[in-house]
GUMAR-358964 format. One record per residue (C-alpha): residue number from 1; residue in one letter; x, y, z. Coordinates in Angstrom, 1 decimal, always signed. Each point is the difference from the previous one (the first is absolute). Layout:
ronu,bami,east,north,up
NUM,A,X,Y,Z;
...
//
This chain:
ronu,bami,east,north,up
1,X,+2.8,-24.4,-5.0;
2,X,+3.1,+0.1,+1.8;
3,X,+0.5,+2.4,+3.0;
4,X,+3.0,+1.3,-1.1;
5,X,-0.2,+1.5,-3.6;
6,X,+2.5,+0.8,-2.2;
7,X,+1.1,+3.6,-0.2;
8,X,-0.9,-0.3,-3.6;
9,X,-3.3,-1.3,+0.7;
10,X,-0.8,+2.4,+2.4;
11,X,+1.0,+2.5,-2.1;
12,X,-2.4,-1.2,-2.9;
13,X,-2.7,-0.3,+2.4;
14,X,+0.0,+3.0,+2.0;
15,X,+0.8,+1.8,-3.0;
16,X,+1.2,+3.1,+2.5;
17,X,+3.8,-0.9,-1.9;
18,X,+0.2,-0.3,-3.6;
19,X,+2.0,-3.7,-0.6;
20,X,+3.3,+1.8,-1.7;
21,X,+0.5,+2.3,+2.8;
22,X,+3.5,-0.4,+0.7;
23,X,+0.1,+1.8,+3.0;
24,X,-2.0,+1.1,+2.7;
25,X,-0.9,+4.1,+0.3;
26,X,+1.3,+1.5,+2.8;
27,X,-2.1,+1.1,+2.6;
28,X,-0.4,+4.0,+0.5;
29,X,-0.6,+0.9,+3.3;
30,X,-3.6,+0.6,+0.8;
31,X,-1.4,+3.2,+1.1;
32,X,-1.3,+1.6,+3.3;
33,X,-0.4,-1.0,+3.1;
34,X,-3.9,+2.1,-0.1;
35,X,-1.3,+1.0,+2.7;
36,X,-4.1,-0.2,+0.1;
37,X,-1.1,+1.2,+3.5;
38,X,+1.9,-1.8,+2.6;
39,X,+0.5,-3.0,-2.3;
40,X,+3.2,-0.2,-1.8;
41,X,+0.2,-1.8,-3.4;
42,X,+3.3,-1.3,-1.5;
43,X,-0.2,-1.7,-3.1;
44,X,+2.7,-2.9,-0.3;
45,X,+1.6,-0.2,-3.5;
46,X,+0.0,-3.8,-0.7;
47,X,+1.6,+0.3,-3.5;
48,X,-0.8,+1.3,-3.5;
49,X,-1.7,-2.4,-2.9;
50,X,+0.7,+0.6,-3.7;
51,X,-4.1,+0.9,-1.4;
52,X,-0.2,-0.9,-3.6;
53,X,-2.4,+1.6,-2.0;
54,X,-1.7,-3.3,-0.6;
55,X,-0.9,-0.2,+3.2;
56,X,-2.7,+2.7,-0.8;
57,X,-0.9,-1.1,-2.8;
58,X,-1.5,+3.1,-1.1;
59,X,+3.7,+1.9,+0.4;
60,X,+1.3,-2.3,-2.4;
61,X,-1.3,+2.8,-2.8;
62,X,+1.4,+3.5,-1.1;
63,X,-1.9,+1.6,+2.8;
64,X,+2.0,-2.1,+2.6;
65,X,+3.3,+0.9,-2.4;
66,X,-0.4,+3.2,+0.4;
67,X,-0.6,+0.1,+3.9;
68,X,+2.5,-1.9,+0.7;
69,X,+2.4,+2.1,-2.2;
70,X,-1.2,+3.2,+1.3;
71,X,+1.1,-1.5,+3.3;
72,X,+3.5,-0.9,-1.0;
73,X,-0.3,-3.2,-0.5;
74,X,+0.7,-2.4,-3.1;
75,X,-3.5,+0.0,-2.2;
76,X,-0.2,-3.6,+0.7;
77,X,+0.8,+0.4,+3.8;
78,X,+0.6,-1.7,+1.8;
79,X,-1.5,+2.5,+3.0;
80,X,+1.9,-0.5,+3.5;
81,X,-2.8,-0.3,+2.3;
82,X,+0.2,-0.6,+4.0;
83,X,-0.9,-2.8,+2.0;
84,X,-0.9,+2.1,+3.6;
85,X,-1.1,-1.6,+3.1;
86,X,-0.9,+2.6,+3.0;
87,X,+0.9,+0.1,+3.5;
88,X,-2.4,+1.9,+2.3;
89,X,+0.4,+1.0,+3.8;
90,X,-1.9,+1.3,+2.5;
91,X,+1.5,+0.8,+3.6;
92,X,+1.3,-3.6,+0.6;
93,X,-1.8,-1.8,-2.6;
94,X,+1.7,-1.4,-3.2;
95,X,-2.5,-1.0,-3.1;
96,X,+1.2,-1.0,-3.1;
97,X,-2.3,+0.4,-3.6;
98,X,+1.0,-2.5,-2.2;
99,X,+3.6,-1.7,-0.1;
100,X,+1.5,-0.1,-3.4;
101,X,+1.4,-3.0,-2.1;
102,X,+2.3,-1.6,+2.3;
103,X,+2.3,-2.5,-1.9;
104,X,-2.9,-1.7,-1.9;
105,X,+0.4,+2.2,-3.1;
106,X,+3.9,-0.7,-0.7;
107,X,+2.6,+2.9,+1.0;
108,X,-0.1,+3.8,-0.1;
109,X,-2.8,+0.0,+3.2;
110,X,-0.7,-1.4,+3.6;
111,X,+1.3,+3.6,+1.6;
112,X,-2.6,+0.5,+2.4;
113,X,+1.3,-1.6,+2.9;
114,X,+3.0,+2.0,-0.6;
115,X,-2.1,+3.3,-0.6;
116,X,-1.5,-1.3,+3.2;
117,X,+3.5,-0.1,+1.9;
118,X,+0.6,+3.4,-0.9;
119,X,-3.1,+1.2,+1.5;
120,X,+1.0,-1.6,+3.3;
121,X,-2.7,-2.5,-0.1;
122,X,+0.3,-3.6,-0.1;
123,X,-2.4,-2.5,-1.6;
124,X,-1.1,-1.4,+3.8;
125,X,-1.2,+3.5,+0.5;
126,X,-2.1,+0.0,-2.3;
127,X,-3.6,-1.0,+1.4;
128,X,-2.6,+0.6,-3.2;
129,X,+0.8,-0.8,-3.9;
130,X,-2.8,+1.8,-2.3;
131,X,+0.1,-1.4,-3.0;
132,X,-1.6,+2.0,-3.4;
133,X,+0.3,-3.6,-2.1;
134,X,+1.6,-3.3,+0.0;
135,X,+1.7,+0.5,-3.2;
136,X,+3.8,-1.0,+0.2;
137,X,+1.1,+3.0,+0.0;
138,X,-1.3,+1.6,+3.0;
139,X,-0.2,-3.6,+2.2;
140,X,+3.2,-1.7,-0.8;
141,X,+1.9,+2.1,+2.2;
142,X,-1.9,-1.6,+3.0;
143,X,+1.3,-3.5,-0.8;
144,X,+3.9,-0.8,+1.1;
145,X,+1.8,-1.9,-2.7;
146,X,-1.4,-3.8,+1.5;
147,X,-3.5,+1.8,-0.4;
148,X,-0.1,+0.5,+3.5;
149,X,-1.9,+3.0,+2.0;
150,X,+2.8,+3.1,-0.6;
151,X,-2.2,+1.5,+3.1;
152,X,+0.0,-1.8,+2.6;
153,X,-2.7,+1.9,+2.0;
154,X,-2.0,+1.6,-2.4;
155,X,-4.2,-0.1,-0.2;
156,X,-0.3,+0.2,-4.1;
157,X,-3.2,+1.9,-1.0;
158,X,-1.2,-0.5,-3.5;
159,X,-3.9,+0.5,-1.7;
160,X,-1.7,-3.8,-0.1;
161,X,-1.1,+0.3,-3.8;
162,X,+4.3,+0.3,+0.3;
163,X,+0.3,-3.6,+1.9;
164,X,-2.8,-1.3,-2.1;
165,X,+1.3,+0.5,-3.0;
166,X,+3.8,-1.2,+0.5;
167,X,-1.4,-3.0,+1.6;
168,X,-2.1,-1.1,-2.7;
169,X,+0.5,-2.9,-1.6;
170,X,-2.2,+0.8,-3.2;
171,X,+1.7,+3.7,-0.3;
172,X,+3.2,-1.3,+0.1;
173,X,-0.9,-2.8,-3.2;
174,X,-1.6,+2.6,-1.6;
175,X,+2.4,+3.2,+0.1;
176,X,+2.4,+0.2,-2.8;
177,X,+2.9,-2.7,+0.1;
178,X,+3.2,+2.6,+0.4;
179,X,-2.0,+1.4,+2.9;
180,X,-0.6,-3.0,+1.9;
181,X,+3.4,-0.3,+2.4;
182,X,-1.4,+3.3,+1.2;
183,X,-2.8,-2.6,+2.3;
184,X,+3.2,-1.7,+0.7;
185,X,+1.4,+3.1,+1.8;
186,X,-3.5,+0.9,+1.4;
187,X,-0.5,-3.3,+1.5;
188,X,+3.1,-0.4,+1.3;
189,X,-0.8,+3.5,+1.9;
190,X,-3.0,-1.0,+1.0;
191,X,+1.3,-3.2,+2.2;
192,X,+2.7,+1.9,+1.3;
193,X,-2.4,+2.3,+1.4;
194,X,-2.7,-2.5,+0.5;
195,X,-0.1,+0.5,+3.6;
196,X,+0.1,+3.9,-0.6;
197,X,-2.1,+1.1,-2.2;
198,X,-3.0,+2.3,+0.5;
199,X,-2.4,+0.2,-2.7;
200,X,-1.7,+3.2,-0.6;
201,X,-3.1,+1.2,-2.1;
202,X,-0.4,+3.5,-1.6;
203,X,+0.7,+3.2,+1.4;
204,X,+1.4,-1.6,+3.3;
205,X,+2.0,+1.9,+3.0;
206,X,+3.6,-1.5,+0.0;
207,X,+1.2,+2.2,+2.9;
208,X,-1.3,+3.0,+1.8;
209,X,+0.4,+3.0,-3.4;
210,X,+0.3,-2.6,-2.9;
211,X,-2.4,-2.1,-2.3;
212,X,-0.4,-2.4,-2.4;
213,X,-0.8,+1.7,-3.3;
214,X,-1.3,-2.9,-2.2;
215,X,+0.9,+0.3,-3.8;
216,X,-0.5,-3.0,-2.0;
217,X,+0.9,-0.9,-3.2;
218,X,+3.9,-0.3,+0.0;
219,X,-0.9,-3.1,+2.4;
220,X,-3.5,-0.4,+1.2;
221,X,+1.2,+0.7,+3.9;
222,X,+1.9,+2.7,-1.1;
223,X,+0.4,+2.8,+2.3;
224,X,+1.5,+3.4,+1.2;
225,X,+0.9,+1.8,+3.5;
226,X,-1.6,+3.0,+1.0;
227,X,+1.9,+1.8,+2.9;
228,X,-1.6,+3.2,+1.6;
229,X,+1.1,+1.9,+2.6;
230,X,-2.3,+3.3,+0.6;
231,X,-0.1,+1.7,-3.1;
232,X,+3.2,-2.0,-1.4;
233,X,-0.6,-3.0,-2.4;
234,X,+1.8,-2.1,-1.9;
235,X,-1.1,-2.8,-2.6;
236,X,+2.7,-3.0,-0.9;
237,X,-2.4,-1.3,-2.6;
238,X,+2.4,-3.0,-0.8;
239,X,+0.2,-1.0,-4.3;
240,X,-2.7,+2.9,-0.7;
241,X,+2.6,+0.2,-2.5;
242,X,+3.1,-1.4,-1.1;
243,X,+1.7,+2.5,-2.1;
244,X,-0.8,+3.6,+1.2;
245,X,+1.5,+0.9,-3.8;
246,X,-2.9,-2.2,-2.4;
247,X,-2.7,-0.2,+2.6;
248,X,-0.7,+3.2,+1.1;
249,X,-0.7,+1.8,-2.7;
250,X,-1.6,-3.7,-1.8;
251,X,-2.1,-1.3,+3.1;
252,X,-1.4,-2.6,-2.5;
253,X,+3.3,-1.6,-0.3;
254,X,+0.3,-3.3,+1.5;
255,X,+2.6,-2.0,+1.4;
256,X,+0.3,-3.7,-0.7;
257,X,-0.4,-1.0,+3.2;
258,X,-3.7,+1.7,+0.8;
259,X,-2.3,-2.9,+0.9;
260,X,-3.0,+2.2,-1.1;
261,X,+1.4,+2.3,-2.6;
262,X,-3.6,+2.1,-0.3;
263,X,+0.1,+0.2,+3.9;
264,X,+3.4,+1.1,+0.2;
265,X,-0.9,+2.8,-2.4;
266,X,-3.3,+1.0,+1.5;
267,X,+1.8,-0.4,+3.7;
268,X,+2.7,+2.4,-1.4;
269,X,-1.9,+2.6,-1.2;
270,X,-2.1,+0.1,+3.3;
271,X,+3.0,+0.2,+1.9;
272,X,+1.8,+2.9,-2.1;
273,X,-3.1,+2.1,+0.2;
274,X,-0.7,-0.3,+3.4;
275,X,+3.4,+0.8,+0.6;
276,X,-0.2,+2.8,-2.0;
277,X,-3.2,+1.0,+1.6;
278,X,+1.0,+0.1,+3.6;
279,X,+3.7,+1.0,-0.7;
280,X,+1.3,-3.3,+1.5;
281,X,+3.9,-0.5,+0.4;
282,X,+0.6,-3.4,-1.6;
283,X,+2.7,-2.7,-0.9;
284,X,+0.6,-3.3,-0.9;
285,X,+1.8,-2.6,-0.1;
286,X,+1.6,+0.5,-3.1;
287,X,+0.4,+4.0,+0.2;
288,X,+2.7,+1.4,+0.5;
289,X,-1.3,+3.2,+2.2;
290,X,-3.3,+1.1,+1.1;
291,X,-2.2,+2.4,-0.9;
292,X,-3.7,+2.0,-1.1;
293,X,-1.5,-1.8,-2.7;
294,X,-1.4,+3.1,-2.7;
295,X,-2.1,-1.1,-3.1;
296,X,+1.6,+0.5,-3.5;
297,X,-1.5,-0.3,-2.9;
298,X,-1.8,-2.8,-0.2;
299,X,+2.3,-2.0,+2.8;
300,X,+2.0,+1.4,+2.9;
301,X,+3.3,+1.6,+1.4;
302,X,+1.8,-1.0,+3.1;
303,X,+0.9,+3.6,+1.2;
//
């Protein structure tokens, strides 16, 4: 396959754009900075994708009509959903939780060095890259356009079942044929990094106050951030969900792109009531805020 994909064909096989998009959404501006002790969290806005309903599948009914029309939006969406990287500081230190699309998914992305800029931080500065998943949309912002290192000096931490996944020959002939240029991106991250990268397993410390939070199923490394600070937590739980409209109140919808789709439920529900439990602040890379999760019904509310 040919490093350099058509914008059409990365299109088809991302499937985060639908092919007769004509243009690309414009980017809200994200929300916060949040402060979570003495850490300071500020998520970086790298653009907004287009969510059709069939990319649930499930939403593609009248109960996904009817959310989605109860939100505003046309009964066959599509739903504008973010693409969020987040940048998080302590005293002098810069670490940066995923990095967006870059330019490998076609136009309408690749703000997060810019989002960066504004912050007053450069990519030199900053020292560790956690990664939640090696899909393209949360690592292609760490390649430059020659699918060179964006970050020059950064350590990248992702789970090993993560690295032995995306580096697996078999997975790769096996997974569905539109999602197979997503090994292309993951690959190409991972020898850019080569050098850089520290594996880690479980529940792992990534830095004095924040952990690894395993939650397969969306990939098999797939992971979230816990930051605490005294009584002060935070959970960036990565693709927990992708549309805060279908998938809260349905946590048994799936999105195309889940590797394990019984996992990903089971992961998801686990999450959502143990965040409802222990009153965790959470968000994600595609929400557009934070907040308390609250059980409704028989799913969920982001409050």
């Amino acid at each position: 396959m040919s490093p350099h994909l058509s914008r059409r064909h990365l299109l088809a096989a991302s499937a985060l754009l639908p092919l007769g998009l004509q243009r690309p959404a414009m980017a809200a501006p994200a929300s916060g900075p949040y402060r979570v002790g003495a850490f300071t969290v500020t998520p970086l806005r790298d653009g907004l994708f287009p969510l059709e309903p069939s990319m649930i599948p499930a939403a593609a009914s009248p109960a996904g009509q009817t959310l989605l029309t109860g939100a505003g939006l046309p009964a066959k969406g599509p739903s504008p959903e973010p693409v969020n990287a987040f940048l998080i500081r302590r005293g002098g230190r810069h670490w940066l939780l995923d990095a967006g699309c870059g330019t490998v998914l076609g136009p309408g992305f690749d703000r997060v060095t810019a989002a960066l800029a504004a912050e007053g931080v450069r990519p030199e500065q900053v020292e560790t890259i956690w990664l939640s998943h090696l899909h393209a949309d949360h690592a292609g912002g760490l390649l430059t356009p020659d699918r060179l290192a964006r970050f020059a000096n950064a350590e990248l931490v992702l789970q090993e079942r993560e690295v032995a996944y995306w580096s697996d020959a078999a997975a790769r002939a096996s997974a569905p044929a539109p999602l197979r240029p997503m090994f292309e991106t993951a690959q190409a991250v991972l020898a850019a990094y080569s050098s850089r990268i520290r594996r880690v397993s479980g529940e792992a410390e990534l830095a004095p106050g924040i952990h690894a939070l395993p939650l397969p199923g969306h990939t098999p490394g797939h992971m979230g951030v816990l930051i605490a600070d005294g009584s002060e937590r935070l959970l960036i739980w990565g693709d927990i969900v992708h549309s805060r409209i279908l998938q809260m109140p349905h946590p048994d919808w799936t999105v195309i792109w889940d590797t394990d789709p019984a996992e990903a439920i089971t992961t998801r529900r686990r999450i959502l009531d143990r965040a409802a439990v222990e009153g965790l602040r959470v968000t994600g890379m595609h929400l557009a805020t934070r907040g308390r999760i609250e059980r409704a019904d028989t799913g969920y509310a982001l409050v």
